[in-house]
C-alpha positions in Angstrom: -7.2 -10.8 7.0 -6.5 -14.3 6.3 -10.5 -14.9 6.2 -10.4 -11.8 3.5 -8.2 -13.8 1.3 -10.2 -16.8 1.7 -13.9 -15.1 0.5 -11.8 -13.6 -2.2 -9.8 -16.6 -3.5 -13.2 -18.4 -3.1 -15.0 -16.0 -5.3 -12.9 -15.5 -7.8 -12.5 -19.8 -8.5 -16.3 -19.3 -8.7 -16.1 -16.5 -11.2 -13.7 -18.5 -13.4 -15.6 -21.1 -13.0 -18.8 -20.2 -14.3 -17.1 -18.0 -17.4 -15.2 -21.2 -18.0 -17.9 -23.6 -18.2 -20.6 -20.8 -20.4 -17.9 -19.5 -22.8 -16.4 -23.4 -23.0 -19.8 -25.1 -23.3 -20.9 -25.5 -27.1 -18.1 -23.5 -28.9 -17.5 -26.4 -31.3 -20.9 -26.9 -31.7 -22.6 -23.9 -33.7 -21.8 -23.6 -36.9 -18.6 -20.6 -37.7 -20.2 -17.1 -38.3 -20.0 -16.0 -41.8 -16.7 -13.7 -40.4 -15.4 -16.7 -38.8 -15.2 -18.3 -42.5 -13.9 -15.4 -43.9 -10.8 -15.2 -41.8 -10.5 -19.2 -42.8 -10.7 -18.8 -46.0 -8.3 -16.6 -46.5 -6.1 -18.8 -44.8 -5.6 -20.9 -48.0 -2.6 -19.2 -49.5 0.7 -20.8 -49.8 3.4 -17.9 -48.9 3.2 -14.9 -45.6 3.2 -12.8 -48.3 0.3 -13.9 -49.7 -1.8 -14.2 -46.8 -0.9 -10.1 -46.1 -1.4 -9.3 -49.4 -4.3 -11.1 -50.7 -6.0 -12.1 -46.7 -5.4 -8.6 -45.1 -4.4 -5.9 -47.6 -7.6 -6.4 -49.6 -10.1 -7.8 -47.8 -10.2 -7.3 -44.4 -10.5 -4.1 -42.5 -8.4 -5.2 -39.5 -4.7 -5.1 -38.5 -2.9 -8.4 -39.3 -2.1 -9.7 -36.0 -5.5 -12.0 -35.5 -5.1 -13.6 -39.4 -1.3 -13.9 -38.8 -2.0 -15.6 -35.5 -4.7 -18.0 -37.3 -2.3 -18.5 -39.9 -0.1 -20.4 -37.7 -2.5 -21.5 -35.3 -4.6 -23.5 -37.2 -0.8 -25.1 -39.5 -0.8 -26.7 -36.1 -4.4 -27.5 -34.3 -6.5 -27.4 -37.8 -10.0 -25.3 -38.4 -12.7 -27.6 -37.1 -14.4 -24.5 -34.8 -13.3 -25.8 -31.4 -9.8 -25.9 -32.5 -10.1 -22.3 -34.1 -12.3 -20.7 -31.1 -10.3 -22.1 -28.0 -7.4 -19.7 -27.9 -9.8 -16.4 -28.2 -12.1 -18.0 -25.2 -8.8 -18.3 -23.3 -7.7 -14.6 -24.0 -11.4 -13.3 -22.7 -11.0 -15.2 -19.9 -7.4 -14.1 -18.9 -8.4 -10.6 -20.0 -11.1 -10.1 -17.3 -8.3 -11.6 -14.5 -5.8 -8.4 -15.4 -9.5 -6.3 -15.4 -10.0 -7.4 -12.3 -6.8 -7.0 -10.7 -7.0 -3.3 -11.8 -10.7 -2.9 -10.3 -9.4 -4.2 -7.0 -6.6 -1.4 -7.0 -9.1 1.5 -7.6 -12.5 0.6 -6.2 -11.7 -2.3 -3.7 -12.7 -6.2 -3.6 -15.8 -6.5 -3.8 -17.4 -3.7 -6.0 -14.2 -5.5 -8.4 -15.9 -8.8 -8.3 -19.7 -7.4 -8.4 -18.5 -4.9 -11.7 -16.1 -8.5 -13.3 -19.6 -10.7 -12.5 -21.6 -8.1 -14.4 -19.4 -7.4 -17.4 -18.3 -10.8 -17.8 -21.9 -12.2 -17.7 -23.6 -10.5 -20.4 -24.5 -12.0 -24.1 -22.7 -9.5 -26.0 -19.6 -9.8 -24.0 -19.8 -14.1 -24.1 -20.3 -14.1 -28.0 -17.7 -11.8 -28.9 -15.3 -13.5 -26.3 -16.0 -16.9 -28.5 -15.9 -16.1 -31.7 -12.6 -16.4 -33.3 -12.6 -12.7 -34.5 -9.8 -9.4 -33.5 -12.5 -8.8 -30.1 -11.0 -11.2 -27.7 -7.4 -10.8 -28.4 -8.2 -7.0 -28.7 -9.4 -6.9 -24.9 -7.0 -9.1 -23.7 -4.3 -7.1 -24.9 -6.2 -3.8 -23.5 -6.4 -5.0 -19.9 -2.8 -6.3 -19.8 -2.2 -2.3 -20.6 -4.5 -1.0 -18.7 -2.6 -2.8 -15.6 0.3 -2.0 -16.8 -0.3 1.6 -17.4 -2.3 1.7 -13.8 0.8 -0.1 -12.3 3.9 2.0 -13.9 1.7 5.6 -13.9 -0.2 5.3 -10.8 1.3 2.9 -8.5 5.1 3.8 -9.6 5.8 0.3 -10.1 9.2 0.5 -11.8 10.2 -3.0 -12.7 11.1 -3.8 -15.8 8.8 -6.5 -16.6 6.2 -3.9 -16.1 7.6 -1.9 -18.4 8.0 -4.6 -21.0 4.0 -5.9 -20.4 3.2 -2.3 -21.5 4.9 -1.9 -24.4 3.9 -5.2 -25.5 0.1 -5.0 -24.5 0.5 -1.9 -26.5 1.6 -3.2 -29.8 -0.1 -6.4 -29.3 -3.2 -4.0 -29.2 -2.3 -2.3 -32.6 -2.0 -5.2 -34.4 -5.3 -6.8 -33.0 -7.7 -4.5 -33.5 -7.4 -0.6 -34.4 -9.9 0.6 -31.7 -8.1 -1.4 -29.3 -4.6 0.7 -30.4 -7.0 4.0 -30.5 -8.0 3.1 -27.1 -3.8 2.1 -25.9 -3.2 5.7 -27.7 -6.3 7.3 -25.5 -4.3 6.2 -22.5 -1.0 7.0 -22.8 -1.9 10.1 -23.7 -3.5 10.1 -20.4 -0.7 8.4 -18.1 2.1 11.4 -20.0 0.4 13.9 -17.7 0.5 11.9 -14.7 4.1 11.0 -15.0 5.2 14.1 -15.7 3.7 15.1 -12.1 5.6 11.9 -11.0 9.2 13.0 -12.6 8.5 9.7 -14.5 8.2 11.4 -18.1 11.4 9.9 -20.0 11.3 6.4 -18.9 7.7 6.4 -20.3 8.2 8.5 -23.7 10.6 5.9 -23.8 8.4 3.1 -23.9 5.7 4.2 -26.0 8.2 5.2 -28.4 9.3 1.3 -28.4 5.3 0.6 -29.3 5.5 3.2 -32.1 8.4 1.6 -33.6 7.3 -1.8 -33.2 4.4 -0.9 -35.3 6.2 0.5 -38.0 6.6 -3.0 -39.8 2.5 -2.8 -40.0 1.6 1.3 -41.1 2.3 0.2 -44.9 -0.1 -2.5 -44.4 -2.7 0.4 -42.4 -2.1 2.7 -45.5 -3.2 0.1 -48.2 -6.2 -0.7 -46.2 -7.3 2.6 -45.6 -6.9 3.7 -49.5 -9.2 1.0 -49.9 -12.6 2.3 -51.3 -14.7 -1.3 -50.8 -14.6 -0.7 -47.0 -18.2 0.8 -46.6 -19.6 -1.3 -49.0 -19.0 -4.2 -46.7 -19.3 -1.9 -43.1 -22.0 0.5 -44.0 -21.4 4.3 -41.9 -23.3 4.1 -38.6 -26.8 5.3 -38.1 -27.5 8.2 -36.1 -28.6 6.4 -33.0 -25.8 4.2 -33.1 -24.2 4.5 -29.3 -27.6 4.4 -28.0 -28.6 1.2 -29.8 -25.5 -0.4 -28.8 -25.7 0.2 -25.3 -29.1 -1.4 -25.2 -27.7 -4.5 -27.1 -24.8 -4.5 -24.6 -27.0 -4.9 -21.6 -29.1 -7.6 -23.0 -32.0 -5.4 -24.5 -32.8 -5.5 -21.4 -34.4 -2.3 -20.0 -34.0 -3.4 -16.3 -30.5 -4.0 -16.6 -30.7 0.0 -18.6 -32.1 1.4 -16.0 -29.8 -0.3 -13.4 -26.8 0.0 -15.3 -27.5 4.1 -14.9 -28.6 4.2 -11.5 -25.5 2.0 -10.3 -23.4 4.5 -12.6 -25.0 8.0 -11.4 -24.5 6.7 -8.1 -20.8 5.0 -8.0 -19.8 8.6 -9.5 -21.3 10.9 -7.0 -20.1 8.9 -4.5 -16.8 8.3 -6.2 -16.2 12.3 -6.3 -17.3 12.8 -2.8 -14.9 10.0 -1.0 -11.7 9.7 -3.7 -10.9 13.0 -4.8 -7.7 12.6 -5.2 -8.4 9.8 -7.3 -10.5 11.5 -10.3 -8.0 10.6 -12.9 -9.7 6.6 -12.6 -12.9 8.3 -14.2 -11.3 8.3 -17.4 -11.8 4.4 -17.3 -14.6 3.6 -15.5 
């Protein structure tokens, strides 16, 4: 057992290790990406009112939370790009640790490590995990929810910090990115039918009820944005092989890693539904 914990301690300093120095290595180096210098420049206002009127409102398609937290990051550390990319390295960084820790519950230590090592390795995942953009706040927030939702719904952890990391993964999640609050909605909508098997229903319609309501200081802000009629002009609609074409981007453009990624997938799910039956519900994640 003790040797267990050793390989696994010893593999995961490796992991952080190598996601340290790759995502670290250069990020003040490369000029900021034309979004990057959006988001700065619409720092330059002089009031909060003015940077959610004039930098989110009507010109940016995201929730406030990333330009609020640039707002006062940079009053403090400046906008030289290492000062304004450091924070969202950290969040990827952290975010694949509370991945992980839900990987190991379901699937075990090492297919967690191999599936972290894979995901956390590829060029779309390091560039968006740089850039000082909603993407790594938004899936750092996600896996904080994730393991809290796995640890309160599935596990029947009842602690009250628990309860409190999922309520504020969840809104941190709204206000980083609205696919990331979709994808917090997805999965409480998920973990009401498993605590209702669990006699756990209130305690959690409770605590999503907190996330709605501590969202309620942003939906004016979501209204104004979505009555916008600029949006598509600067985000065209998505072509008809869009999920496709991403997937290949995802993994590289790599074919081998395609062709890979599906075999490994086909496979882990057969052999998922044969062994864990009981388990199915994970699926929804995988």
């Amino acid at each position: 057992m003790r040797s267990d914990r050793s390989v696994e301690r010893f593999a995961l300093l490796l992991l952080l290790l190598v996601n340290v120095y790759i995502r670290f290595t250069g990020i003040g180096d490369f000029s900021l990406s034309n979004d990057e210098l959006s988001a700065v420049t619409r720092l330059e206002v002089s009031t909060f009112t003015e940077l959610i009127e004039n930098g989110v409102i009507a010109t940016d398609p995201h929730p406030a939370g990333t330009q609020v937290f640039l707002y006062y990051w940079t009053s403090v550390f400046g906008t030289s790009p290492f000062a304004i990319r450091f924070p969202f390295v950290v969040f990827g960084i952290l975010g694949f640790f509370f991945l992980y820790a839900t990987f190991r519950r379901w699937i075990g230590f090492q297919r967690a490590v191999l599936a972290i090592s894979f995901i956390s390795l590829l060029e779309f995942i390091i560039i968006h995990g740089q850039l000082a953009r909603p993407y790594a706040l938004g899936f750092f927030s996600t896996t904080v929810f994730v393991w809290a939702w796995d640890r309160f719904a599935l596990a029947g952890d009842k602690k009250t910090w628990i309860k409190i990391a999922y309520v504020l993964s969840a809104v941190l999640s709204c206000y980083a990115h609205y696919f990331a609050g979709l994808f917090a909605g997805i999965v409480a909508l998920t973990g009401l039918i498993v605590v209702y098997k669990k006699g756990q229903f209130r305690p959690f319609l409770w605590m999503n009820l907190a996330v709605m309501a501590l969202f309620i200081p942003h939906v004016s802000v979501t209204i104004a944005q979505l009555s916008r009629t600029t949006l598509t002009a600067w985000i065209p609609p998505p072509e008809s092989d869009f999920i496709s074409t991403h997937i290949f981007i995802l993994l590289n453009r790599s074919v081998f890693l395609l062709v890979l990624f599906l075999a490994l997938s086909l496979w882990s799910l057969l052999r998922f539904i044969a062994v864990e039956r009981d388990k199915a519900q994970y699926l929804l994640f995988g």
